[in-house]
C-alpha positions in Angstrom: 146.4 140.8 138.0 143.8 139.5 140.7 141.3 137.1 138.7 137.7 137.2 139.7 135.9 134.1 141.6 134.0 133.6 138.1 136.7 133.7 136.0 138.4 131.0 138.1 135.8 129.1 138.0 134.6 129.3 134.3 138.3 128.4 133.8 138.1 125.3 136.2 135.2 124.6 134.6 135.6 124.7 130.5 139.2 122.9 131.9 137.4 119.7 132.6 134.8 120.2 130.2 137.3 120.0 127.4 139.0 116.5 128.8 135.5 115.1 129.4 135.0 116.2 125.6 137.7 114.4 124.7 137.2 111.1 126.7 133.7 111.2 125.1 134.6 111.7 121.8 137.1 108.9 122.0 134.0 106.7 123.6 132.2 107.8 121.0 134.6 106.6 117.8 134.9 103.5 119.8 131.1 102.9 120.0 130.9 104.3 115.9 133.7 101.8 114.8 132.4 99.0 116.5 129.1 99.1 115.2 130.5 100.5 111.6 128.6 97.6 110.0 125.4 97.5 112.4 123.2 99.4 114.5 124.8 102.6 116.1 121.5 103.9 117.7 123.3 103.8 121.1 124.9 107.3 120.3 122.2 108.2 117.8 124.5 108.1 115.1 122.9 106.6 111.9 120.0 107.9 109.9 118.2 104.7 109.3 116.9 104.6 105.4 114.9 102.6 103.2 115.1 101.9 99.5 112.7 100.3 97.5 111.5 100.8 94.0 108.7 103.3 93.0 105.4 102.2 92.9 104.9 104.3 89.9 101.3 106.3 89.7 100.2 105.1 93.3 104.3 105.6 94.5 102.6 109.3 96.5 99.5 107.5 97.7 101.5 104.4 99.1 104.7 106.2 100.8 103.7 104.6 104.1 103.4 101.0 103.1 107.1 99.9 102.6 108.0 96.7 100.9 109.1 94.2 102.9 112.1 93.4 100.6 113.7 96.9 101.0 117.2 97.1 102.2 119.1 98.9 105.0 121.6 101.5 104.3 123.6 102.8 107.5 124.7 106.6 106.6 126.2 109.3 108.7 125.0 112.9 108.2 126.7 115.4 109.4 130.7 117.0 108.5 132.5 116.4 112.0 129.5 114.1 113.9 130.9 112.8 116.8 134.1 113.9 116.8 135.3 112.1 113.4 134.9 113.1 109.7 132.0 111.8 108.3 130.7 111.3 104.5 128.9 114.3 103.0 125.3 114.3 104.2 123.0 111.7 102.6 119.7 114.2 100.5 116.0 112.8 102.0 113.1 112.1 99.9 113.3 111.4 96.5 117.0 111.1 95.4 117.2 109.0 92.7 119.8 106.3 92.7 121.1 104.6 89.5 121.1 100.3 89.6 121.0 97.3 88.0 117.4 97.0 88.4 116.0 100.8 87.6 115.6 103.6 89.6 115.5 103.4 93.2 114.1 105.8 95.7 115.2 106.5 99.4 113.3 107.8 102.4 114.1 108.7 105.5 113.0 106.6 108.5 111.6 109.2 111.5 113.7 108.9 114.8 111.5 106.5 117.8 109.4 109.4 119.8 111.9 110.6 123.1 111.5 109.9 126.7 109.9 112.9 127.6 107.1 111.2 130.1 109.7 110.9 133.1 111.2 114.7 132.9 109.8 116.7 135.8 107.8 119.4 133.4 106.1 116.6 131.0 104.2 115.0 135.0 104.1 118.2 136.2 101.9 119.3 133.0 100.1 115.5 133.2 99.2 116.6 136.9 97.2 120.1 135.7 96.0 117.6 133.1 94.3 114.8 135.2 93.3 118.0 138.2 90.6 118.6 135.2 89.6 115.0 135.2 89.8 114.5 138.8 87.9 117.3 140.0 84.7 117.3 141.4 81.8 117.5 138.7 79.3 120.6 138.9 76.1 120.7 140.5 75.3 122.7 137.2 77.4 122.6 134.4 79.2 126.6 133.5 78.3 127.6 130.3 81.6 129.3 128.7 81.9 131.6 125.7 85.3 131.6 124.2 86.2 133.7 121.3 89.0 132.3 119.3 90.0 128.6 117.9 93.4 129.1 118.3 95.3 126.5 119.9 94.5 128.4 123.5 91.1 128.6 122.5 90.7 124.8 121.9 93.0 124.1 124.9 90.6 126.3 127.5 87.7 124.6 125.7 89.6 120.6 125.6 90.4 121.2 129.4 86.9 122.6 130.8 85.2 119.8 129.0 87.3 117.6 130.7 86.0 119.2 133.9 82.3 118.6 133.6 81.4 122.2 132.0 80.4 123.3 128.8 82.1 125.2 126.5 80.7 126.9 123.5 84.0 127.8 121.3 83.4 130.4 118.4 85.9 131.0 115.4 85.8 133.8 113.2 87.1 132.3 110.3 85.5 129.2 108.7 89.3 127.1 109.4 90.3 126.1 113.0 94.0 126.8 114.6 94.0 130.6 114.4 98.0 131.0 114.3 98.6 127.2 113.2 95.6 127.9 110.1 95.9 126.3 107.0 94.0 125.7 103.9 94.1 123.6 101.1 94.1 125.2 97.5 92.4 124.0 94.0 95.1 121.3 93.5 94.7 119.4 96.7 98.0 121.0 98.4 97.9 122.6 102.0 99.6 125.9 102.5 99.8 127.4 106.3 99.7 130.0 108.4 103.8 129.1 109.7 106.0 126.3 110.0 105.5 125.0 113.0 108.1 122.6 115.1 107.3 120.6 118.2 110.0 120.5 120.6 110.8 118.2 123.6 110.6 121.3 125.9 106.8 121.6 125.3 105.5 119.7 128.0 101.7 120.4 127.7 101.7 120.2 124.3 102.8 116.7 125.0 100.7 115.9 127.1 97.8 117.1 124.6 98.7 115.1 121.9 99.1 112.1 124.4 95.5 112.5 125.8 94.2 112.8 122.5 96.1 109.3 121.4 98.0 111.0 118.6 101.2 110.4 119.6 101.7 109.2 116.2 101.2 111.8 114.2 104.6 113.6 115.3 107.4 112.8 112.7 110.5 113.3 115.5 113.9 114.5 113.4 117.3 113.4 114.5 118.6 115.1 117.5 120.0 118.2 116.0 119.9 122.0 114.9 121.4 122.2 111.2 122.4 126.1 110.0 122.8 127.1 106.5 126.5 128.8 105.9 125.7 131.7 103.9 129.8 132.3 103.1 130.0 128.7 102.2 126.9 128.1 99.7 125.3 124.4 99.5 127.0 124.1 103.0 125.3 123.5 106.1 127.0 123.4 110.0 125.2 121.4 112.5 125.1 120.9 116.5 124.5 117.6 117.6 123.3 116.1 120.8 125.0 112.7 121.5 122.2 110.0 123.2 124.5 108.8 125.5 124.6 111.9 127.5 122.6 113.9 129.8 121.7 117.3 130.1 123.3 119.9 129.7 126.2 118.0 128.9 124.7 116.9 125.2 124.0 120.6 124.7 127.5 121.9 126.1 129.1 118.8 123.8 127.4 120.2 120.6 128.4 123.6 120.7 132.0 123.0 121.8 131.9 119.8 118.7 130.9 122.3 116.2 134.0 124.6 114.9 132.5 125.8 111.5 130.8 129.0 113.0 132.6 129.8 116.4 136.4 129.6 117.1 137.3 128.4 120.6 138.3 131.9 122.0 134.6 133.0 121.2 133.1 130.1 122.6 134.9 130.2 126.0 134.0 134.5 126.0 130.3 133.2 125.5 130.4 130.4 128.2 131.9 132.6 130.5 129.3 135.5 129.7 126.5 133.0 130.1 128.1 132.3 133.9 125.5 134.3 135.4 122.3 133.1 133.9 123.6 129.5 135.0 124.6 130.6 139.3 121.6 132.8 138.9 118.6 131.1 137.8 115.3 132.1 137.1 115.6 135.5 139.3 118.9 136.5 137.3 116.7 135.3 133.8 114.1 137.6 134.8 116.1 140.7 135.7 117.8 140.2 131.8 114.0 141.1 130.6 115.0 144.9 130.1 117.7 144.3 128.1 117.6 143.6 124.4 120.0 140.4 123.6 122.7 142.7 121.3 123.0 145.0 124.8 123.1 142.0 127.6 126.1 140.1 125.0 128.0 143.7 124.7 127.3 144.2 128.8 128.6 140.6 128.9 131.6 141.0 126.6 130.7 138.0 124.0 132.0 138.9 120.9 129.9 140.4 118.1 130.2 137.3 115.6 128.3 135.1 118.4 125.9 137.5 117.7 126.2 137.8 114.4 126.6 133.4 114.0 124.1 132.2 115.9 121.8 134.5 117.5 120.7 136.5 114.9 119.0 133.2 113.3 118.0 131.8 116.8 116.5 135.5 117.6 114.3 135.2 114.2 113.1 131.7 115.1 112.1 132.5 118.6 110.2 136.1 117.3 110.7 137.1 113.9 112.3 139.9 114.6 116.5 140.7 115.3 118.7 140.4 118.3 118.8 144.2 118.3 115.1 144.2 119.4 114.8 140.6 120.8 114.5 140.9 124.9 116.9 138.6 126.3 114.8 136.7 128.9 113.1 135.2 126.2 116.6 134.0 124.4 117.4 132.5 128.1 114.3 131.1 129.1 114.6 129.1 125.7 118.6 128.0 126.8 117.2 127.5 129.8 114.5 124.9 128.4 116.8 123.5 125.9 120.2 122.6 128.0 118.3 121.7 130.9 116.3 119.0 129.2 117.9 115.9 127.6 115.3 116.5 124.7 114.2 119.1 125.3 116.0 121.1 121.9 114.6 117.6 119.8 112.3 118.5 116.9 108.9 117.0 115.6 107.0 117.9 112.4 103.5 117.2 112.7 102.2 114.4 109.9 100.1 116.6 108.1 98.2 120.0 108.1 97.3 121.4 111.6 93.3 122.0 110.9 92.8 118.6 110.4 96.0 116.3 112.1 96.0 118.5 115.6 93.1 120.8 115.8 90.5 118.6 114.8 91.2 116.0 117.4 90.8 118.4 120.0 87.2 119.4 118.5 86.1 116.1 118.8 87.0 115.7 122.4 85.2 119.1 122.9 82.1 117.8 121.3 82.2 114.5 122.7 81.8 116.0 126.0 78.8 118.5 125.4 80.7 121.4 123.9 80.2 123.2 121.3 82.3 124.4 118.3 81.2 127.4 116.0 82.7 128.6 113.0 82.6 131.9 111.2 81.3 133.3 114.0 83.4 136.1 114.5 82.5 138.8 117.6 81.2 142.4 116.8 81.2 143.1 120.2 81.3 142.6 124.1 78.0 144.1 125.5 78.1 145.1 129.2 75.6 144.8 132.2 75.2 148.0 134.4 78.1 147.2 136.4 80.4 146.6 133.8 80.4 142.9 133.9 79.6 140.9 130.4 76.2 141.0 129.2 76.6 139.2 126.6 78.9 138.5 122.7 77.0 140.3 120.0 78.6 138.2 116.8 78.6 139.3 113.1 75.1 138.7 112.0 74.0 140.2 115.3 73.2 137.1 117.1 73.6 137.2 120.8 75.6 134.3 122.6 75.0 133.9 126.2 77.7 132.3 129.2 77.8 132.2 132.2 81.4 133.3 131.6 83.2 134.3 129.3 86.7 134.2 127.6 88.7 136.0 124.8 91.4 133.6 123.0 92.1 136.3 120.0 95.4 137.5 119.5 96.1 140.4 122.1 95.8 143.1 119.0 92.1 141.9 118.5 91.4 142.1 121.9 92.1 145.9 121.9 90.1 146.6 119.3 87.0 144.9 121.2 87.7 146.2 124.7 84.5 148.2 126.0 85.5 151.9 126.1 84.7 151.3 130.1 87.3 149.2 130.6 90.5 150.7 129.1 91.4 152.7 132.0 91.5 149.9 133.8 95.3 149.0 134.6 95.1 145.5 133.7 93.8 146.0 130.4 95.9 150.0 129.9 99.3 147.7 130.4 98.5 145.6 127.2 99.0 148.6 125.1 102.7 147.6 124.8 102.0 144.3 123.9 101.8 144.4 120.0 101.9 141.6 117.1 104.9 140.9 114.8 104.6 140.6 111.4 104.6 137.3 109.7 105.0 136.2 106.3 105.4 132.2 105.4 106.0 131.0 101.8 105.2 128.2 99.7 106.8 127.4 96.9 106.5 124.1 94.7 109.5 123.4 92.4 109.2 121.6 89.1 112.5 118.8 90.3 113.4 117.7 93.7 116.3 119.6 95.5 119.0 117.4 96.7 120.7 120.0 98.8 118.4 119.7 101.9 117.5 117.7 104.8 115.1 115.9 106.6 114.9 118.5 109.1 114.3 122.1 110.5 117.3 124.4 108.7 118.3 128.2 109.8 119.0 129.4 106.7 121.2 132.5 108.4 119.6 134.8 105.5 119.1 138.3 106.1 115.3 137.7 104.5 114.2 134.2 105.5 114.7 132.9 109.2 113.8 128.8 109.1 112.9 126.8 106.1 111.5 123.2 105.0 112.1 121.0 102.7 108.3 119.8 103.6 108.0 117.3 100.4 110.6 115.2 102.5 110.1 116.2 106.1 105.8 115.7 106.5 104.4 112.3 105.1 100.9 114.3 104.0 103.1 116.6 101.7 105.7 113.8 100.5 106.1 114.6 96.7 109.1 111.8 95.1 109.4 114.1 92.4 109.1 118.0 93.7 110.1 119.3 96.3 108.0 121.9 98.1 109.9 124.5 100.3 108.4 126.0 103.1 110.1 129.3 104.4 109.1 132.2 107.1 110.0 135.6 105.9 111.2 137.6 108.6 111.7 140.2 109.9 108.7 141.0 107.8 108.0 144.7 109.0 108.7 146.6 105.6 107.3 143.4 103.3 104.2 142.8 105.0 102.2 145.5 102.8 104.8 144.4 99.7 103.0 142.2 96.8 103.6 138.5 96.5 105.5 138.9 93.6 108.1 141.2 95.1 108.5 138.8 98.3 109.0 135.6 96.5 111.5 137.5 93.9 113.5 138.3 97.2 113.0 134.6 98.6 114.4 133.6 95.5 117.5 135.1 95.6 117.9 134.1 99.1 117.3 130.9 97.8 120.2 131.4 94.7 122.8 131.3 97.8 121.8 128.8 99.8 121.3 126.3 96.7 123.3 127.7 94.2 123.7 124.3 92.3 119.9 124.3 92.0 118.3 127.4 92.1 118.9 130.8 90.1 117.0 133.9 91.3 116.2 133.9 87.1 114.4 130.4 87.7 117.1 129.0 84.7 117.3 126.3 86.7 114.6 125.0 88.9 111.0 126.4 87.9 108.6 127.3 90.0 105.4 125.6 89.7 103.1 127.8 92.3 103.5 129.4 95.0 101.4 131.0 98.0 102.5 133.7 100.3 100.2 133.9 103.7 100.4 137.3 105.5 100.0 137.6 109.3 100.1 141.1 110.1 99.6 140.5 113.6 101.3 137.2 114.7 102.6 136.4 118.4 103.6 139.4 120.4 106.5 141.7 119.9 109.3 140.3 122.9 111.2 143.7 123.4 112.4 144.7 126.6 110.0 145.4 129.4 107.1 143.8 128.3 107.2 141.1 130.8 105.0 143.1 133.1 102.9 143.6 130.7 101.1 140.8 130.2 98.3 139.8 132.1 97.1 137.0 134.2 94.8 134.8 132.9 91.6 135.9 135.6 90.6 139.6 134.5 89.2 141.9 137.2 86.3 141.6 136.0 83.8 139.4 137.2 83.3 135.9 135.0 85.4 137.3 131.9 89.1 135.9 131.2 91.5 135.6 128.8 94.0 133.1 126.5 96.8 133.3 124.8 100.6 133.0 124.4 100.9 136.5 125.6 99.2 136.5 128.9 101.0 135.2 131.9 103.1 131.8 131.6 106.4 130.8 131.9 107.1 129.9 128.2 108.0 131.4 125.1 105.4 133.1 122.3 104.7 129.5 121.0 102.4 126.9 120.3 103.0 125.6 123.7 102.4 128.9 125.9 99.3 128.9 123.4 98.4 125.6 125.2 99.6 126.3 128.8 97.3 129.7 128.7 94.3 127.5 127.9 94.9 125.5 130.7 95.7 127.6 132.7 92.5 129.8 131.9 90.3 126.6 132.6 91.9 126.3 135.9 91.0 129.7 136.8 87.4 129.4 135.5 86.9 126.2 137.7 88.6 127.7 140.4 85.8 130.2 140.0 82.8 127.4 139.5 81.3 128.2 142.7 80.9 131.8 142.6 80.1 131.9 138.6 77.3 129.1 139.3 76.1 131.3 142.2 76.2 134.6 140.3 74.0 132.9 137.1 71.7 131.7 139.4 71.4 135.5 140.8 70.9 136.5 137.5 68.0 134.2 136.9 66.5 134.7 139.7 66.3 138.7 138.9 65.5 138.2 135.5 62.3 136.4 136.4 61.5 138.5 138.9 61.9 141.4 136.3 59.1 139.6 133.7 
């Protein structure tokens, strides 16, 4: 039987991968035995914790300001870290631990922020950065209408103020971050629009926070994705990336480490299937954009349970929806991102609520500069010229904002509904009709006792309900609660809830939540209570990825003179996320002061009409 050139080499290949596994794995032990008794941050193995005693009554209000006394506990988490058997997996955030002198409480120490400045996307993001900065200022300032504080509505706004212009940003609603909303409720507690992650791999959202100067607000988790095992309740399976090496090999050396969900056979099937995305590159990633990911692992011959292991869960994360509808260039532009960069699959939780900890900042800078920021100012309607070109934004109280351009940042579904009846035979604006919302719901729920069978950390629960979940009383210092925990979980698929009460969804989050806690949590609450809850509904969140609807989305310059557009779904080579979100902005403001010359040109025709008019 002749063996193809592929198979030989994915054989040659996963040959030497496994004895490189092995040699590392015995470096590894080495380096963990020899520092048993000290610092093993080398290989990234410890999870550094302090303990000290509770402050009492002031213990929430003073999590931040550790005693100086506390002590140093060295503790692995993980079942089969680095190639050994490790103790059971050490519970974050208020676990109570019996002593001599009382009650004790433990918290877990964030990981140092990554070396992300040196990776060829983070200065090649810090270059269309400083370009703003750097450019040449305007004879006469642009004055830019953008509809939409979402995080590409404040990142076309950030970036054009940065370039000498002025930007006038309006929000409909009266909270900032459109898709990374949150409000607080009578009690003082913050409930959001979605539980939002900050990976390595986002570049420009990097480089946002770093030209802001909050660097510090990102709480970075230990290098590692952490699943829930359904069959196995209270269990959890995890992929770790060693430190001490590169990329892709820490990704490669996580899967092949981790034996709880895959068995080698299926492993090698799916390495070998993945073969083409890795000779191909980015032409082969783009061709997979009319396949859904179910069809390209059957075309590929990886078995069903990779499917039904991993990438059902990873498929919810990316979209909310399931690998049966999921396109697969979005599942390999994220590999792609996250094996090719060394940190590029590490996690950060931001410090507090987005409104206020990320969004805020960015309106500061904005106003700092000359621009303007608007809320509950939400657009009626775009009113044209005679040619077809914007007139002007007729809001909700039928004031009339004026721009010498102007740009739509809403979600793509409210930008349909606003489109002028002129322009929706246009082709740029007739191929959006594909490009259609998912359905969101994220949960809240505050428990009466704090649940010891969580992490510090982002967990894919692998329920057929709930895609990711928080334990966000341990994982985001704002919300730290010693007593409570507070989980935070995004219900999806969410098509046939999103119209269901909030009573029915949280009865079915609860017994979710029976299985993956069963030591804690009955679906009768006969164990832990809940104390409140709050569901938040977007029926319309980041566009659907199905297959061929990569042509579908538009560039960020409309054909239309002085009118453009924002948003994760228009042209850019990331995901649905915060950080195409960002990357649209920019890439909006480039555009716009690409365009400086001829806008300035065509206001001053304007004004030069409209006087001669009166």
């Amino acid at each position: 039987m002749r063996l193809s050139w592929v198979a030989v080499g994915s054989y040659w290949f996963y040959a030497n991968l496994i004895e490189l596994v092995f040699v590392v794995d015995v470096k590894l032990q080495g380096l963990a035995n020899m520092n048993l008794l000290g610092s093993v941050s080398a290989a990234n193995l410890s999870g550094l914790i302090h303990v000290r005693k509770p402050c009492g009554a002031h213990a929430r209000h003073r999590r931040n300001n550790m005693d100086p006394g506390y002590y140093n506990l060295l503790t692995f988490r993980g079942s089969d870290s680095m190639g050994h058997q490790l103790s059971p997996p050490m519970p974050c955030g208020g676990v109570r631990l019996r002593s001599e002198v009382g009650t004790l409480q433990v918290f877990c120490k964030d990981y140092p922020r990554p070396d992300l400045e040196s990776t060829v996307n983070f200065l090649e993001a810090a270059k269309l950065s400083s370009s703003f900065c750097t450019s040449a200022r305007p004879s006469k300032p642009l004055q830019v209408v953008i509809a939409g504080a979402g995080l590409a509505g404040l990142s076309t706004a950030k970036y054009l103020a940065d370039a000498g212009h002025k930007p006038i940003l309006l929000e409909a609603r009266d909270v900032l971050g459109g898709k990374v909303a949150a409000w607080k409720d009578s009690d003082g507690d913050w409930y959001e629009t979605g539980l939002h992650i900050f990976f390595g791999a986002y570049p420009n959202v990097q480089n946002l926070f770093a030209e802001l100067d909050i660097n510090d607000r990102l709480q970075w988790k230990e290098h590692s994705m952490i699943f829930a095992m359904p069959d196995k309740p209270g269990e959890f399976s995890r992929f770790d990336f060693p430190e001490v090496l590169p990329a892709p090999l820490n990704g490669i050396w996580a899967i092949l480490r981790n034996n709880e969900m895959l068995t080698w056979p299926e492993k090698v099937r799916f390495a070998i299937g993945l073969l083409p995305a890795m000779l191909g590159g980015q032409p082969y990633v783009e061709a997979q954009d009319g396949l859904t990911v179910k069809e390209w692992m059957r075309r590929q011959g990886v078995p069903d349970r990779v499917n039904d292991e991993v990438f059902i869960a990873m498929s919810k994360a990316l979209n909310f929806i399931n690998p049966n509808e999921l396109s697969m260039q979005c599942v390999l532009i994220a590999l792609n991102r996250f094996l090719q960069e060394k940190h590029g699959s590490k996690m950060a939780f931001l410090d507090g609520n987005p409104p206020e900890r990320l969004c805020m900042p960015i309106v500061d800078h904005i106003r700092s500069l000359g621009g303007e920021v608007q809320l509950s100012s939400r657009i009626q309607k775009i009113e044209l010229n005679a040619d077809g070109t914007v007139k002007h934004f007729v809001l909700n109280q039928g004031n009339i904002i004026e721009g010498d351009a102007y740009v739509m940042a809403t979600p793509v579904d409210i930008l349909k509904l606003l489109l002028p009846q002129e322009w929706k035979e246009i082709s740029y604006f007739k191929k959006m009709e594909k490009l259609v919302g998912v359905p969101v719901i994220n949960v809240h729920i505050w428990f009466d006792q704090k649940l010891k069978n969580t992490y510090d950390h982002l967990l894919f629960s692998r329920s057929p309900l709930l895609s990711v979940y928080a334990d966000m009383s341990v994982s985001c210092k704002e919300y730290y609660d010693p007593n409570r925990s507070m989980l935070e979980l995004v219900f999806a698929p969410a098509e046939e809830w999103i119209s269901r009460s909030d009573e029915e969804i949280i009865e079915a989050t609860m017994n979710e939540l029976s299985r993956l806690f069963p030591d804690e949590i009955a679906a009768d609450q006969s164990k832990a209570k809940i104390l409140k809850y709050h569901v938040v509904k977007t029926p319309r969140s980041v566009y659907k990825t199905v297959p061929n609807c990569e042509p579908c989305r538009p560039l960020q310059r409309s054909p239309i003179e002085g009118f453009y557009l924002a948003g994760d779904y228009t042209k850019q080579k990331y995901l649905a996320s915060m950080e195409g979100a960002v990357l649209s902005g920019k890439l909006c403001a480039q555009a716009i002061v690409q365009d400086s010359d001829f806008l300035i040109a065509r206001a001053q025709k304007r004004t030069k009409a409209e006087a001669s008019v009166a």
